[in-house]
C-alpha positions as CSV (number, residue, x, y, z in Angstrom):
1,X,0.0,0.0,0.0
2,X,1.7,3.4,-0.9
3,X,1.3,6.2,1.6
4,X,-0.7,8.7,1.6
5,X,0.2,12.1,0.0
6,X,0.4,14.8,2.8
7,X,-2.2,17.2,2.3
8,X,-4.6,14.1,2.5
9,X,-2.9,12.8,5.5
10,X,-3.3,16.1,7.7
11,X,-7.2,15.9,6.2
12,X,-8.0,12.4,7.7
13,X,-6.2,13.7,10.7
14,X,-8.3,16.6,11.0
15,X,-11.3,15.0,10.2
16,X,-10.8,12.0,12.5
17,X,-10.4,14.7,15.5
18,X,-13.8,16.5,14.7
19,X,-15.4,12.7,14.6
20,X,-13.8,11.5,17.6
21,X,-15.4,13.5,20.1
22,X,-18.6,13.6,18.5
23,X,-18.7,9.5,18.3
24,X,-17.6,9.2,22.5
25,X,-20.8,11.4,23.1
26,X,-22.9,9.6,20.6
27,X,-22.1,6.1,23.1
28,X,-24.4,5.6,25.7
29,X,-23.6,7.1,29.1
30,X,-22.5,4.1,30.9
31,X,-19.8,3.5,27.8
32,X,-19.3,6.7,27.5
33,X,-17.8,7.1,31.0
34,X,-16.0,4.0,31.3
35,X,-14.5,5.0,27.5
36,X,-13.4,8.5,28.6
37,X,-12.0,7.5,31.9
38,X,-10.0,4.6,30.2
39,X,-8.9,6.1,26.9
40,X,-8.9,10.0,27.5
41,X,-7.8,10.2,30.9
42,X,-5.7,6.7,30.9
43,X,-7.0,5.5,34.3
44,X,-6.6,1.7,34.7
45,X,-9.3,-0.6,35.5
46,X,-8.6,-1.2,38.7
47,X,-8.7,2.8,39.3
48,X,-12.1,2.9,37.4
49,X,-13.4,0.2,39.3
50,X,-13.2,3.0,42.3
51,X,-14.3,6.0,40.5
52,X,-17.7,4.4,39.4
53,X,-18.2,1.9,42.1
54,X,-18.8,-1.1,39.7
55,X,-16.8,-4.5,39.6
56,X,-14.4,-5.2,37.5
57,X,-16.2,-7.3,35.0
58,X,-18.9,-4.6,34.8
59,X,-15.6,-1.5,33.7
60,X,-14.3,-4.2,31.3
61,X,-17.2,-5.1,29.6
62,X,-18.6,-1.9,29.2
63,X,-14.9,-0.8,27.4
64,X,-15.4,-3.6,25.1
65,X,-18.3,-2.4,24.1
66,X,-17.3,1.3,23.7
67,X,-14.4,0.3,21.8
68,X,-16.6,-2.1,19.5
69,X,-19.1,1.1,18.9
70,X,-16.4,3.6,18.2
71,X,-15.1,1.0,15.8
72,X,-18.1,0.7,14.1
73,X,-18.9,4.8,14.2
74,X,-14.7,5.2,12.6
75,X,-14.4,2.6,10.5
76,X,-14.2,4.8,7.6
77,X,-11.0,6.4,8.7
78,X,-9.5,2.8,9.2
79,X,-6.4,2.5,6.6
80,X,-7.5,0.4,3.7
81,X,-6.3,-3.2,3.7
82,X,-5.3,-5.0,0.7
């Protein structure tokens, strides 16, 4: 796969950071404050655990599912395979 020319590198960048934001609010509020604890503020399981007062099974299975809906909501700015 060749690279991509610069001008629609920074593009996809920019792009990607004006969908971002707008696909963590679009999860519901349970994912959504798991996801932003976890990937925006990097706090570890364990620590989030704490924060929301739910067991450990509950914070990982509600990442999961954040990260498959963001997936899902981004997959258009995945690089092509092939």
């Amino acid at each position: 796969m060749l690279p991509l020319p610069e001008s629609q590198s920074t593009s996809t960048d920019g792009e990607l950071a004006v969908a971002l934001p707008s696909a963590i609010a679009a999860l519901p509020d349970t994912h959504r404050e798991v996801a932003t604890l976890a990937m925006l503020h990097g706090q570890k399981i364990a620590e989030i655990c704490l924060v929301l007062r739910i067991p450990k099974a509950a914070v990982k299975m509600r990442l999961y599912r954040a990260r498959v809906r963001l997936r899902r909501a981004l997959k258009s700015f995945a690089p092509a395979s092939g």
